[in-house]
C-alpha positions in Angstrom: 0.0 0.0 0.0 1.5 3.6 -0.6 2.3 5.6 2.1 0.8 9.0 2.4 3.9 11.1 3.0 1.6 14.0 3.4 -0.5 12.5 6.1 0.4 13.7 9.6 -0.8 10.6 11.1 2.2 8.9 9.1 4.6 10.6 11.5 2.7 9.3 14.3 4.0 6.5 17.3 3.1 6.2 20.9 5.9 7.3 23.0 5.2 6.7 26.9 5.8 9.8 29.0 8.1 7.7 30.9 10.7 7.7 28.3 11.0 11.6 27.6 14.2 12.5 29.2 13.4 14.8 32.4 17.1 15.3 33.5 20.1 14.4 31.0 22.5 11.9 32.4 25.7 13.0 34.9 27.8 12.6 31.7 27.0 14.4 28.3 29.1 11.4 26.3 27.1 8.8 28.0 23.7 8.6 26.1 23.6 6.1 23.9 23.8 6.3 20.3 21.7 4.2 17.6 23.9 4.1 14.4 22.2 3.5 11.4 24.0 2.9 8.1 23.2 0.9 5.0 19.8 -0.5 6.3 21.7 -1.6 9.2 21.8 -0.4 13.2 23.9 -0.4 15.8 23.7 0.3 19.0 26.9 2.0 20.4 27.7 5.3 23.2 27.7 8.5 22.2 31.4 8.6 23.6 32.3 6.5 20.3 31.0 8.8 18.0 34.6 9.6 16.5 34.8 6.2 15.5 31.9 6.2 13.6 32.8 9.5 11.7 35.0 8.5 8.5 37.9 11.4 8.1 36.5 13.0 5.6 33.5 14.3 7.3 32.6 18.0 7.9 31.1 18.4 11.0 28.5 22.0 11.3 27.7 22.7 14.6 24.8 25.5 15.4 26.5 27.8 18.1 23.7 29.3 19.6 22.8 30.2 22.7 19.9 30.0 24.7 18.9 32.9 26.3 17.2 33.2 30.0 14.0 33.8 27.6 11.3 34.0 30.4 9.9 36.8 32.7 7.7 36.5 35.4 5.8 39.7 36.8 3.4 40.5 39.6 0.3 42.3 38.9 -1.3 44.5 41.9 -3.6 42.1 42.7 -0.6 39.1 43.0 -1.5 38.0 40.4 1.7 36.1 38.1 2.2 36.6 34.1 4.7 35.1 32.3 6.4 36.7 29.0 8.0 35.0 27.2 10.4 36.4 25.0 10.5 34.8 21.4 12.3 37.2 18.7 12.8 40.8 18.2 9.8 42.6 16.3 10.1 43.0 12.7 12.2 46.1 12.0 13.6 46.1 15.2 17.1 44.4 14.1 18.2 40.4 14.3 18.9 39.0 18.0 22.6 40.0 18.2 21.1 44.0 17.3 18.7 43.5 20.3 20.5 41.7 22.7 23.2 44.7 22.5 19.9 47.2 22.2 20.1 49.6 25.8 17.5 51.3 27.7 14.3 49.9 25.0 13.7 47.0 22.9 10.4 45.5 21.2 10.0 41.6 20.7 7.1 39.4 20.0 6.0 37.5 22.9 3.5 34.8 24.2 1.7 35.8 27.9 0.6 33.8 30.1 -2.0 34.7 32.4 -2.6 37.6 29.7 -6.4 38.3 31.2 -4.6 39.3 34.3 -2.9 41.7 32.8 -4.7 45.0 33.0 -2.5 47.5 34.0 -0.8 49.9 31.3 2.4 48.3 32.4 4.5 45.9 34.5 6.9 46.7 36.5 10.0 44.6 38.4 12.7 45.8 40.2 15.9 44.5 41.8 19.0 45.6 43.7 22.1 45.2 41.7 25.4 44.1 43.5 26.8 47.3 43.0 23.8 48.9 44.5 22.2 50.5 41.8 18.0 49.7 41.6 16.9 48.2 38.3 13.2 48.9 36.9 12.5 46.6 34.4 9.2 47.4 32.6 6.4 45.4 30.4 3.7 46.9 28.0 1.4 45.6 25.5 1.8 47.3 21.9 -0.9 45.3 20.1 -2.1 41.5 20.4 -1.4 39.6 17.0 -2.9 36.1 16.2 -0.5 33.6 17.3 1.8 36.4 19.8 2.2 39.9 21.8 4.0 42.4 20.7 5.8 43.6 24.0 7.9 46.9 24.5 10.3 46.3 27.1 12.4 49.4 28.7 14.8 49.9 31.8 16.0 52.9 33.6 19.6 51.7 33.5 20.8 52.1 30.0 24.6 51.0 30.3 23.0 47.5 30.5 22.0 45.6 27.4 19.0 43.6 26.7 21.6 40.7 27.1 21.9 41.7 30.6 18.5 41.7 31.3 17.6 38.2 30.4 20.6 37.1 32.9 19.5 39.0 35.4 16.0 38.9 35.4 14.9 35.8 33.0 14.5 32.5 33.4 15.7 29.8 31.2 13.1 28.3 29.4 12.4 24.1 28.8 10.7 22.8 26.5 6.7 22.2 27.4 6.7 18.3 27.5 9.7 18.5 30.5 7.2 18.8 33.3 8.9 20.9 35.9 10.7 23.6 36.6 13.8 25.0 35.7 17.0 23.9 38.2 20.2 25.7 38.4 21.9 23.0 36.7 19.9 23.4 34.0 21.9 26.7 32.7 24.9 25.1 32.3 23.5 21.7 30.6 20.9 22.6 28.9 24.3 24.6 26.4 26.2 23.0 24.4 29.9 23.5 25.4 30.5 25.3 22.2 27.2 27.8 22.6 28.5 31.4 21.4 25.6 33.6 20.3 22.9 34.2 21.9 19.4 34.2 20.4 18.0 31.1 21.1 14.9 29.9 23.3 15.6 26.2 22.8 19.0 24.5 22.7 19.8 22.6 19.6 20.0 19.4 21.3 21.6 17.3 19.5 24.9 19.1 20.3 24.7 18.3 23.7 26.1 15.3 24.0 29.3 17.0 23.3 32.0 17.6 25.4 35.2 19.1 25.1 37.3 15.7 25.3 35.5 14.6 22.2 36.1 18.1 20.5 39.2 17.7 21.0 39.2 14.1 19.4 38.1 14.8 16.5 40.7 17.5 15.7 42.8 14.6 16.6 41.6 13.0 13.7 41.5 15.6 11.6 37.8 15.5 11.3 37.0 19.2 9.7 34.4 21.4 11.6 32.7 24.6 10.9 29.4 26.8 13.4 26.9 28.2 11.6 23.9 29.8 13.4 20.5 29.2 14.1 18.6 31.1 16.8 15.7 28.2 17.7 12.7 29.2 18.2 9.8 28.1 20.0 7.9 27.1 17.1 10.2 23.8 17.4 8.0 22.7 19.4 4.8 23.8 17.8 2.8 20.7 16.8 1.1 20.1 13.7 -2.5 20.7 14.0 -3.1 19.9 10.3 -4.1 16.8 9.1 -1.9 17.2 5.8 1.6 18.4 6.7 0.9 20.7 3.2 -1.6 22.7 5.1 1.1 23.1 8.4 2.9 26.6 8.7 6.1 27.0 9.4 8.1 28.8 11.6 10.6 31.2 10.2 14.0 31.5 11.9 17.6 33.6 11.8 20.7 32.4 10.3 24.2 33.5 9.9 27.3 31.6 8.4 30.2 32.6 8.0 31.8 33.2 4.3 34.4 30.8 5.4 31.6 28.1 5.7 30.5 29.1 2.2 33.7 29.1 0.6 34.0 25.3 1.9 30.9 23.9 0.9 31.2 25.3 -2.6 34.1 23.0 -2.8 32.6 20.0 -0.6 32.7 17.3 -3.2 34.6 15.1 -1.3 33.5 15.7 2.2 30.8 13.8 4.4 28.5 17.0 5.2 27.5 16.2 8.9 24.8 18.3 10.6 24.3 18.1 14.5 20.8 18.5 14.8 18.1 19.1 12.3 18.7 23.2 12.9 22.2 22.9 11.4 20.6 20.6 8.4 18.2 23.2 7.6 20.4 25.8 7.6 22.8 24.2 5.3 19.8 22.9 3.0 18.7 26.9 3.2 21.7 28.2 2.0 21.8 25.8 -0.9 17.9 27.0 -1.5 18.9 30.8 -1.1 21.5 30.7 -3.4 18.7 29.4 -6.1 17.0 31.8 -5.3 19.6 34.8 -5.6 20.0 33.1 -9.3 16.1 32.9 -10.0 16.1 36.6 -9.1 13.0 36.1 -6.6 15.3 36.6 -3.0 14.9 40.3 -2.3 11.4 41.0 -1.4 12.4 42.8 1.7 15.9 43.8 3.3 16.6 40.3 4.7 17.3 37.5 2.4 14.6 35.2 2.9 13.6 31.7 2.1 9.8 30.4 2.6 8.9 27.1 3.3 8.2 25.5 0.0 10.7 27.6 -2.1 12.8 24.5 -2.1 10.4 22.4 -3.8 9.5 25.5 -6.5 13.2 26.6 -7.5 14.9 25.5 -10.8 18.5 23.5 -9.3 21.8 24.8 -10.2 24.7 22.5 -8.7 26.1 22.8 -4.9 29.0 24.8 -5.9 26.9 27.3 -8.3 24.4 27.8 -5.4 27.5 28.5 -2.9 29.2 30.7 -6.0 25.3 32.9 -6.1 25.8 33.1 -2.4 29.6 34.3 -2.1 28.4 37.3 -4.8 25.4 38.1 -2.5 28.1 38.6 0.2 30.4 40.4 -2.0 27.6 43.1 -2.3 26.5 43.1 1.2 27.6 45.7 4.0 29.4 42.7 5.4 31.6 41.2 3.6 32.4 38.1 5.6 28.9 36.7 6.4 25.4 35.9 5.5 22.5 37.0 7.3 19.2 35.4 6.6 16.0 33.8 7.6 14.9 30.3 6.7 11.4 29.1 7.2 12.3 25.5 4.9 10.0 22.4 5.9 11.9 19.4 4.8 9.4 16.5 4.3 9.6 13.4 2.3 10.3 14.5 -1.3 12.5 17.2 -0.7 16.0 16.3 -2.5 18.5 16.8 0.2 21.4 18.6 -1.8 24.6 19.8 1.2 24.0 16.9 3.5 25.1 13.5 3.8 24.6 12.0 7.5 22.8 13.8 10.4 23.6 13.6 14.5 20.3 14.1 16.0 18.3 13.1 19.2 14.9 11.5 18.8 11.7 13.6 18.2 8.1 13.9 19.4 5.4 12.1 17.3 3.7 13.8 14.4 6.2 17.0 14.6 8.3 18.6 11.5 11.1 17.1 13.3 10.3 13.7 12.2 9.3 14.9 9.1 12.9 15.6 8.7 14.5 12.4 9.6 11.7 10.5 7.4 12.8 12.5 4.4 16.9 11.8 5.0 16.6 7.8 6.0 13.2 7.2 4.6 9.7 6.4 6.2 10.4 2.8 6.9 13.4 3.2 7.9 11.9 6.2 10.6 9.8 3.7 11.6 12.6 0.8 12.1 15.2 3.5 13.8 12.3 4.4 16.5 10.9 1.1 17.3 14.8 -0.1 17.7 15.2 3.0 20.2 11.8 2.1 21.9 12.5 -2.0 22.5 15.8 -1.1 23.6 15.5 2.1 26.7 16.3 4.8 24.3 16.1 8.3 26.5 13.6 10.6 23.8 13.3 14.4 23.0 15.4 17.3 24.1 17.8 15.6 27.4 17.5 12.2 25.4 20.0 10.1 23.9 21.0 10.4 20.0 21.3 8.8 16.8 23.7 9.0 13.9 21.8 8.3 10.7 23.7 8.5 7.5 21.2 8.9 4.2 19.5 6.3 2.9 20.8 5.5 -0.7 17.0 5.6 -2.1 16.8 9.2 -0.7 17.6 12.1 -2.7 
């Protein structure tokens, strides 16, 4: 019978709350790691994952950073709201603008508790260490259909926006971890490589990493290059749709260095390795928006753009023409040695993977994008074989879970 690719329920499997990771393990290197290559699996520890990367791989990290995204504030009446910060408004700069913004920024938002909130503004303050009083302050510009639109300001403007979300802001996990955040949750829920900061979700499957295994691979002369995702919380947003045609997709900020550019254009002969599915669809993104710089369809706004089915719309050059479109685009750009853009690409079976040759990623919710993903690099049945492996054998799921190494499957463009 044929499969439905389109179909949400496709992407659909029972996973039992008791295995979604709540805490990750004392050691990052210590989840396991399901290997699957040539129709085979394996099941292995993440700690032997330099073994199972051939020398000629190119590893792409996402260096982001998750940002203490969350503020709570008392109303009058003790009442709590939550605000939780997602992205800077349009026309209001990318994240690294805002998080170095003083004394006012704007952002879209989602509040909860919002009926509570009926004062013009909300207001917390806190003593600083060197004395000084802090007033941080909340206020509702206009309610759109899926977020706020909240102005935040502070009376102290020789600290940044950055400086606010440590000091006030509260790290943010993902919905299906049922508790609250710890203090050791700052330092492992980063990946020891984390640089910019922009993200409300950690691209997870970096954290396994550790510096040791770092380290390693230099060792063995495995090449690696960051690129830059900022997550956003529509990771997690679930597909209400029944066709996965009819889901919209979240749009999200890149950056990549020319560097990274210059490399893939001549990537013939390297494994391309994504960890996690943000760094795969930013590499498949810039592929897409150099199409589209050669289609001469890119510039409908300021910010190089790429929707969600452009990739299945664009005439193909080859991976080194698309790279060649992009290193022009940067040539002409106020900076010359990086790429600025925003990627909203859903990558579902059918979509010709054309940067990427093997993925390191942790194991996904049911019926999400996520899975999408991974059906469209290794194929459905194969999805369906690498999950009920991970299930019959004490796999830890989603975000603090263990991780998989899943190289393409040969039938998969």
């Amino acid at each position: 019978m044929k499969i439905d690719t389109d179909n949400i329920e496709t992407y659909n499997y029972d996973l039992p709350v008791e295995r979604i990771a709540e805490y990750p393990l004392a050691e990052r290197d210590q989840s396991k790691l399901l290997v699957y290559k040539d129709d085979h699996i394996s099941d292995k520890t993440f700690s032997s994952i330099v073994d199972e990367l051939p020398r000629n791989t190119l590893l792409v990290f996402n260096n982001t950073r998750v940002v203490q995204a969350r503020f709570l504030f008392q109303t009058p009446t003790g009442a709590t709201v939550e605000i939780f910060s997602l992205e800077p408004a349009e026309g209001h700069g990318g994240p690294a603008e805002s998080m170095s913004a003083r004394g006012k920024v704007i952002w879209k938002c989602f509040v909860g508790n919002a009926k509570r909130w009926k004062q013009p503004e909300l207001i917390r303050e806190v003593q600083l260490e060197n004395g000084s009083m802090l007033s941080f302050h909340a206020r509702q510009i206009e309610q759109k259909a899926d977020y706020y639109l909240i102005g935040f300001s502070w009376n102290l403007e020789d600290i940044t926006f950055s400086e606010i979300f440590s000091l006030l802001g509260d790290l943010p996990l993902p919905p299906y971890m049922k508790r609250k955040t710890e203090a050791s949750d700052k330092e492992r829920y980063q990946t020891v490589y984390a640089k910019h900061e922009g993200s409300v979700a950690a691209p997870t499957a970096g954290l396994h990493f550790t510096d040791a295994i770092m380290q390693r691979l230099a060792e063995k002369g495995i090449q690696k290059q960051e690129v830059t995702l900022h997550v956003g919380a529509g990771t997690f947003k679930p597909v209400k749709t029944d066709s996965i045609k009819e889901h919209t997709m979240h749009s999200e900020y890149i950056h990549v260095n020319r560097a990274t550019v210059e490399l893939l254009k001549n990537a013939d002969n390297l494994q391309v390795t994504p960890v996690g599915t943000t760094s795969m669809r930013t590499l498949e993104s810039l592929y897409w928006l150099g199409c589209k710089l050669c289609s001469k369809a890119a510039l409908t706004g300021k910010l190089l753009e790429l929707t969600q089915w452009d990739a299945y719309e664009l005439p193909a050059l080859s991976l080194r023409e698309a790279m060649e479109e992009l290193l022009k685009y940067i040539n002409t750009s106020s900076d010359k040695n990086a790429l600025s853009a925003k990627t909203a690409l859903l990558i579902k079976p059918g979509y010709e993977f054309k940067v990427c040759d093997a993925i390191i990623t942790n194991f996904h919710q049911p019926k999400s994008t996520l899975l999408c993903l991974v059906s469209a690099f290794i194929g459905i049945e194969s999805m369906n074989k690498v999950y009920h492996f991970a299930l019959e054998n004490d796999y830890r799921f989603l975000s603090y879970g263990d991780s998989s190494l899943l190289f393409k499957h040969p039938h998969c463009s």
